[in-house]
C-alpha positions in Angstrom: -0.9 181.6 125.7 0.3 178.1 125.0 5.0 177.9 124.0 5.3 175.6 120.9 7.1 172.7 122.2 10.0 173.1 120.2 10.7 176.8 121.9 11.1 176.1 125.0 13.0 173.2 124.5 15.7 175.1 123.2 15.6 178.1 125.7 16.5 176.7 129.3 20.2 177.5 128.8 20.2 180.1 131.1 18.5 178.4 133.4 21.1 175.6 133.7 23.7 177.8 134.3 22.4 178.8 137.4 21.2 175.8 138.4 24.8 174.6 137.7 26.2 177.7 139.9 23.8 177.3 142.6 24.5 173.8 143.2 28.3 175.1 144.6 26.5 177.3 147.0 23.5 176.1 148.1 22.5 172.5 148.9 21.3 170.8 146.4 21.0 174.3 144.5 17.9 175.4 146.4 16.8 177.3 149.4 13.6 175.1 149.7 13.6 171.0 148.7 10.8 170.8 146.3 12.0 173.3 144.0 15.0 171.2 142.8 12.2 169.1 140.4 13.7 165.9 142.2 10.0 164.3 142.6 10.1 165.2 138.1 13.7 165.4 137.1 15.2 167.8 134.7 16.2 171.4 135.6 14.3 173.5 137.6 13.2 177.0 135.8 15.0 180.0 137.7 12.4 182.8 137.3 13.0 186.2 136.6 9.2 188.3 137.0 5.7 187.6 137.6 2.7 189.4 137.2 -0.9 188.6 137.3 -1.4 184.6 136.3 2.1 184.4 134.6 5.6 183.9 135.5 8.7 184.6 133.1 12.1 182.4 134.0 15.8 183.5 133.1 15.5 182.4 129.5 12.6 184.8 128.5 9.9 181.8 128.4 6.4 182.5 129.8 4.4 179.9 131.9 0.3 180.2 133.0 1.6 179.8 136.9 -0.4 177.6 138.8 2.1 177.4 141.8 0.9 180.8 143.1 4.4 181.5 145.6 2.6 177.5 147.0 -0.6 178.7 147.4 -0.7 182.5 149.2 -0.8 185.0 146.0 -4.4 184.3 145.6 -4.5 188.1 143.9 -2.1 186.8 141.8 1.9 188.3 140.6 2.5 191.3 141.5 -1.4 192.6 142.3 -1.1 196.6 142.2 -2.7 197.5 145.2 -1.1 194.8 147.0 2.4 196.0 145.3 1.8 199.5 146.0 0.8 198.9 150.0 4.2 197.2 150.2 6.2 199.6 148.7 4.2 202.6 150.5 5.0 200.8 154.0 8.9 200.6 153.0 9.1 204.0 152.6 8.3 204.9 156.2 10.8 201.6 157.7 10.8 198.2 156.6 11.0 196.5 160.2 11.1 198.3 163.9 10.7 195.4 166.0 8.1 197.5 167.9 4.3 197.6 167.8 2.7 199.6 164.2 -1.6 199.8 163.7 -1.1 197.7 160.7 -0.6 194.7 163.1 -4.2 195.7 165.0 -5.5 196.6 161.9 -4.7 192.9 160.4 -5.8 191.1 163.5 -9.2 192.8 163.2 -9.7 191.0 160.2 -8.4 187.6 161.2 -11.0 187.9 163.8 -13.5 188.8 161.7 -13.2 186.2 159.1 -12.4 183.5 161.8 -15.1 183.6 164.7 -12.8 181.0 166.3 -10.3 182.9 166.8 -10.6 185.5 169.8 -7.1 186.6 170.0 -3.8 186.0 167.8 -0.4 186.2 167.2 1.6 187.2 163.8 5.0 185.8 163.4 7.1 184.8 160.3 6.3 181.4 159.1 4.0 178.8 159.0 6.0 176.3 161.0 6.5 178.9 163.3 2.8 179.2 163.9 2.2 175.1 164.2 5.0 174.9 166.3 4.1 177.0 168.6 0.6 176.2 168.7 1.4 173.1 169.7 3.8 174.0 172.4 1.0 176.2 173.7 -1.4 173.2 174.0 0.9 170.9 175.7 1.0 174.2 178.1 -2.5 174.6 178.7 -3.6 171.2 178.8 -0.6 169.6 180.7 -0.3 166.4 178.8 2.8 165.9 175.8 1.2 163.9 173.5 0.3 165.0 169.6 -2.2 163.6 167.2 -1.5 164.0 163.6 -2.3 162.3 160.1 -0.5 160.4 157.7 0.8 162.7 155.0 0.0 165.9 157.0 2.6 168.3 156.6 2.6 171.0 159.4 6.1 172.3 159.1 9.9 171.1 159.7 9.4 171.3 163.6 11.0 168.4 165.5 8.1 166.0 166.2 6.3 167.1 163.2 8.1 165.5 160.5 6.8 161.9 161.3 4.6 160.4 158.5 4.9 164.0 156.4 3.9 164.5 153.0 5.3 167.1 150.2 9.0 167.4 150.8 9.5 164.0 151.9 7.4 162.2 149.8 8.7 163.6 146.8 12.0 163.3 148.0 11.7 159.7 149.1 13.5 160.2 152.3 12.7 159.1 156.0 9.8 160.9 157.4 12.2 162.8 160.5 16.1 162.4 160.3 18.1 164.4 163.2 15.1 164.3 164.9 15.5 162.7 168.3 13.6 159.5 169.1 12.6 161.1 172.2 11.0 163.7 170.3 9.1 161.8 167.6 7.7 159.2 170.3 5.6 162.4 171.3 3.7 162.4 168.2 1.0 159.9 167.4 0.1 159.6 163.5 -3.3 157.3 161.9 -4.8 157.5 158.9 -6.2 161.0 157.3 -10.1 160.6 157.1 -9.7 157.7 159.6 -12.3 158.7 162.4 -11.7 154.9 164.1 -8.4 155.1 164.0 -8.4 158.7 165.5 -10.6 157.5 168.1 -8.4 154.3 168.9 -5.4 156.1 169.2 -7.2 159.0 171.7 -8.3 155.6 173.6 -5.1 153.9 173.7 -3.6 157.2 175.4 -6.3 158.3 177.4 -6.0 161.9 178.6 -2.5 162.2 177.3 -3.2 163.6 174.2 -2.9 167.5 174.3 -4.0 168.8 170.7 -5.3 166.8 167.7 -3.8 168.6 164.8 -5.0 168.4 161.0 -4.8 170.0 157.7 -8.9 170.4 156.9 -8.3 169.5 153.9 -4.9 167.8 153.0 -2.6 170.0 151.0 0.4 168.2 151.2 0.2 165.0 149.9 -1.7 166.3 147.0 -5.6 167.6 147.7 -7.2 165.4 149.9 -11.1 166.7 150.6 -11.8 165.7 154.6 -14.4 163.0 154.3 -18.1 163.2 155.3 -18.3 163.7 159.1 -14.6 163.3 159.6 -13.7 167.0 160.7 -17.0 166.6 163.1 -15.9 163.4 164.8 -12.8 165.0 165.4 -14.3 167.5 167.2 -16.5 165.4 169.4 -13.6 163.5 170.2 -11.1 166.0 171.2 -13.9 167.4 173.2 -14.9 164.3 175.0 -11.3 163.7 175.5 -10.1 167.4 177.0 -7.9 167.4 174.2 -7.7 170.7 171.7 -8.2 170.4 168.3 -5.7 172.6 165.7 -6.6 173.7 162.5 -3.6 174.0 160.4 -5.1 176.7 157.4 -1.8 177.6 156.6 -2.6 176.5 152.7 -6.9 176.6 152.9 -7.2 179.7 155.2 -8.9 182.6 153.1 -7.9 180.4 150.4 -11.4 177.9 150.3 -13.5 180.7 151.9 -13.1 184.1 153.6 -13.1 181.7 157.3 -11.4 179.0 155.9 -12.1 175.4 155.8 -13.6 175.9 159.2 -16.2 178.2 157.3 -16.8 175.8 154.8 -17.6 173.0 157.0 -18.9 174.7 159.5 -16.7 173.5 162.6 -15.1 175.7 165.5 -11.7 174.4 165.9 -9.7 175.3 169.6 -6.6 176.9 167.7 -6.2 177.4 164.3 -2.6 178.2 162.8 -2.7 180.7 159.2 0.2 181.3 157.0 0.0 182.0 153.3 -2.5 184.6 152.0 -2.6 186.3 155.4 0.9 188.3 154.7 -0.2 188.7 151.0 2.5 186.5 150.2 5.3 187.9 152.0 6.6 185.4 155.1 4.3 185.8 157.7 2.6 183.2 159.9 -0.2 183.4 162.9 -1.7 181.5 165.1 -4.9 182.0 167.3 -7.9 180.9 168.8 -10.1 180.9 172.1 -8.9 183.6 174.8 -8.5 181.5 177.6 -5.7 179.4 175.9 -4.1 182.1 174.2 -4.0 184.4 177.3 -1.3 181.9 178.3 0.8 183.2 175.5 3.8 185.6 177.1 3.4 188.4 178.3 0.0 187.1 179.7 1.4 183.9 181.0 4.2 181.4 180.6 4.3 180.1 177.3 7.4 181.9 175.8 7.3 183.0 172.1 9.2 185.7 170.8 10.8 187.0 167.1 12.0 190.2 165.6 10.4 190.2 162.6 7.2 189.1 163.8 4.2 192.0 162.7 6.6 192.8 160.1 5.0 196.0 158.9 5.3 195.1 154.9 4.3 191.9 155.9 0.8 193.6 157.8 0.7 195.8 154.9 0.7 193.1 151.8 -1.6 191.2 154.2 -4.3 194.0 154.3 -4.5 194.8 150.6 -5.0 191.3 150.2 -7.4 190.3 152.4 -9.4 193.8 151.8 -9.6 192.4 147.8 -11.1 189.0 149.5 -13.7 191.0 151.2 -15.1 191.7 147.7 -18.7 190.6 146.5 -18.3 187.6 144.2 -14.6 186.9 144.9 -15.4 183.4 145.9 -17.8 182.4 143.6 -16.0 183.5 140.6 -12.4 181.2 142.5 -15.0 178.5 142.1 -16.3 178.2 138.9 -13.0 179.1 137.4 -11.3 176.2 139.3 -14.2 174.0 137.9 -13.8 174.7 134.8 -9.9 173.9 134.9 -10.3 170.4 136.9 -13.3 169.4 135.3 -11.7 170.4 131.8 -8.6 168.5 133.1 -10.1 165.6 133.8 -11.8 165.5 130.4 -8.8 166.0 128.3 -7.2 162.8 130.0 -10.3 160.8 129.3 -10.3 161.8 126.1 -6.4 160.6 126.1 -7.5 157.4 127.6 -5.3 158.1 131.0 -6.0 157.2 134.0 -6.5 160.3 136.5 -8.2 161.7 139.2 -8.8 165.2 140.2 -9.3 166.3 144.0 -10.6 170.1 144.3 -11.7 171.9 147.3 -12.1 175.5 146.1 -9.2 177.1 144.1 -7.2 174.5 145.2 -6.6 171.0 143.7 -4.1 168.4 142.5 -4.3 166.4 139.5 -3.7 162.4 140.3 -2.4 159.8 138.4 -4.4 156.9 139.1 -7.5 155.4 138.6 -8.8 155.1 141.9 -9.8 157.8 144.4 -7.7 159.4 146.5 -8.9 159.8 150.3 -5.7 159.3 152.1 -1.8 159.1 152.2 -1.5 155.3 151.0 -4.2 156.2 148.3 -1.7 159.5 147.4 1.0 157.0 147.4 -0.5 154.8 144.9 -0.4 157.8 142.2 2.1 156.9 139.2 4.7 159.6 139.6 6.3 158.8 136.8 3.6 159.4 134.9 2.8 162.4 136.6 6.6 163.8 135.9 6.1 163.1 132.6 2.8 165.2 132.4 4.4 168.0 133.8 7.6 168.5 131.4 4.9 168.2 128.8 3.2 170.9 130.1 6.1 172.8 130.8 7.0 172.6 127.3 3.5 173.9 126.5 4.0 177.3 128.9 2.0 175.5 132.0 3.6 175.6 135.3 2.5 173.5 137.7 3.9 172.0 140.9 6.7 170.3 140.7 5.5 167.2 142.4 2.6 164.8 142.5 1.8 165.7 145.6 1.4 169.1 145.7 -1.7 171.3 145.3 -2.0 173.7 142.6 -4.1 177.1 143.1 -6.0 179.3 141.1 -6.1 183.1 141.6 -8.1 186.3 140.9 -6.2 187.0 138.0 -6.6 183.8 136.2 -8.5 184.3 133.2 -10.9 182.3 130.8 -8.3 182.6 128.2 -5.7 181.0 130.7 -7.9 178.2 131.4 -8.8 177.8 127.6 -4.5 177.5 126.9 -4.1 175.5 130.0 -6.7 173.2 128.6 -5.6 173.0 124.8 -2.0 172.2 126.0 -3.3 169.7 128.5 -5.0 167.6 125.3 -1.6 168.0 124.1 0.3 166.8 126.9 -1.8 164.1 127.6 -1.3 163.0 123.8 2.3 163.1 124.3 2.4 161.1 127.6 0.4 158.5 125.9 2.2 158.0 122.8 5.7 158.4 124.4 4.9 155.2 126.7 3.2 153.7 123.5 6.6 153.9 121.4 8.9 153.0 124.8 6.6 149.9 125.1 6.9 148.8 121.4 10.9 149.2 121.3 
């Protein structure tokens, strides 16, 4: 249900506070960078409860959440069976940094869904997974060199954080401060949905390159759908080249298909690194892929990896309510033509507004751009008004919307969305759109 305008407005008072409080304790008030609303201004909403396809913040207002935790609650808030797997598992121990079922149980599923993947590793985070994916191709290959994409974002790892999206995009800052030189020169980054340039680069560096990493479709620089034959070129050129190629599903897997973006396009990556939906929203991160590499993973051979909390057992047991819901007949189909109607009603309503914008979807996942042209890369992202965009989004705020906080972020649809949600989201998007419009209409004529 849309807020009146004029509530909300008056009810973020309690949300300031804290904001105000956490800024003496916590750098810059936040435990992650995107949720200060630097890329839109204003003050970011402390919330208080979720469940299903709404959240509630401090000051009692309700929002139609299309931030989904960043992407993994594709069940939605609070799902009861994923909710009552969690709690049943902390009454028997909530971590014994020893080996539980759940963790065999989980991988059998992985496996399943991921053909790919022939053995694989849980641990805590996402840029845990990439990270050590990575490390684990240098080891099998021999060679130090990494390919990535412009606008990729793969985690805070040193050597990662050259030519990222999300965080600092938004933020405006360099792509890898406190990173050593010595470290970034090991990372190679072209064009997303640049096959030539891939190709040039692998030439330039022949036999050097050990992995070829890439988000199937780009999830953090807004949605970014991988062009026609790009994913496939990339495969035939890692394999000419004895390089591996990484998947980095963290955002898509089980998210744009049961497999993944690999299922949707229909191409066998080397390694693939999940995050997200795979721990049901608690932290949780994995990587896997083809025995042979992954049997060089300690204690099989050399490559050292280790953490406590890795196979956390509520992790394993949020991960398998979830992805036993995702096994469902019908569970992707419906994803679909729900997130249809939202970007399809989206982009109508700005139309109608006379506003210049572009919607990218893959799935249940998609990002709203503001800009005429389409978006295919990171200097296409780039050319997105975000000041338009942080306008958009106060608007919808105002109107009980939430979306990400940033123009380059994706925004997700879940299970527990409903037609109703998608007919408010809609009715306060014509509004919002309005507003954005006339506001730069008056600001123009003073």
């Amino acid at each position: 249900m849309s807020v009146p305008r004029e509530g909300l407005a008056a009810r973020t008072q309690r949300s300031e506070a804290l904001f105000a409080e956490a800024q003496k304790h916590l750098p810059g008030g936040v435990d992650s960078p995107v949720r200060a609303f630097r890329g839109v201004g204003g003050t970011p909403r402390f919330i208080a409860r979720a469940k299903g396809s709404a959240v509630w913040d401090e000051d009692g207002n309700h929002y139609v959440d299309y931030l989904a935790s960043w992407g993994p609650l594709i069940a939605g808030h609070a799902h009861p069976g994923v909710v009552a797997a969690i709690q049943e598992a902390a009454t028997r121990g909530t971590s014994y940094g020893a080996p539980t079922q759940a963790e065999v149980e989980l991988a059998q599923l992985v496996k399943q869904a991921f053909p790919s993947i022939e053995l694989v590793r849980f641990v805590s985070s996402g840029t845990e997974a990439t990270m050590t994916a990575l490390r684990l191709a240098r080891a099998f290959t021999g060679r130090d060199l990494i390919l990535k994409f412009d606008g990729g974002y793969h985690g805070h790892a040193d050597g990662l954080l050259v030519q990222a999206g999300s965080g600092p995009l938004t933020l405006g800052a360099p792509d890898s401060p406190g990173v050593p030189a010595v470290a970034a020169a090991q990372t190679l980054s072209v064009p997303y949905n640049d096959v030539v340039a891939a190709r040039d680069a692998l030439a330039a560096h022949p036999r050097q390159v050990a992995a070829v990493i890439v988000e199937p479709v780009a999830g953090n620089m807004g949605v970014i759908p991988p062009a026609p034959g790009f994913l496939e070129h990339l495969r035939e050129l890692t394999r000419a080249d004895g390089a591996l190629l990484i998947f980095d599903e963290v955002i898509t897997g089980f998210r744009v298909a049961l497999g993944g973006a690999q299922e949707r396009f229909r191409i066998r990556p080397d390694l693939t690194c999940l995050g997200k939906i795979v721990g049901g929203g608690l932290p949780v991160g994995a990587y896997g892929g083809r025995a042979d590499i992954m049997q060089q993973i300690s204690p099989l051979g050399p490559v050292y990896q280790a953490g406590t909390l890795s196979g956390n057992p509520l992790a394993m047991a949020a991960g398998l309510a979830t992805l036993r819901l995702l096994t469902e007949p019908g569970v992707y189909d419906h994803l679909e033509r729900l997130s249809a109607r939202l970007t399809d009603g989206l982009g109508n309503a700005a139309l109608s507004a006379g506003v210049a914008y572009t919607t990218n979807r893959v799935g249940s996942m998609f990002t709203g751009f503001f800009c005429p042209e389409p978006v295919t890369d990171y200097a296409s992202a780039k050319a997105a008004d975000t000041r338009r965009y942080a306008r958009f989004f106060h608007a919808m705020l105002e109107h009980g919307v939430y979306l990400a906080p940033s123009q380059f972020e994706a925004g997700f649809v879940s299970l527990a969305h409903t037609e109703a949600d998608i007919d408010a989201t809609l009715a306060a998007a014509a509004e919002a759109f309005g507003e954005v419009t006339s506001r730069e209409s008056r600001v123009a004529g003073e």
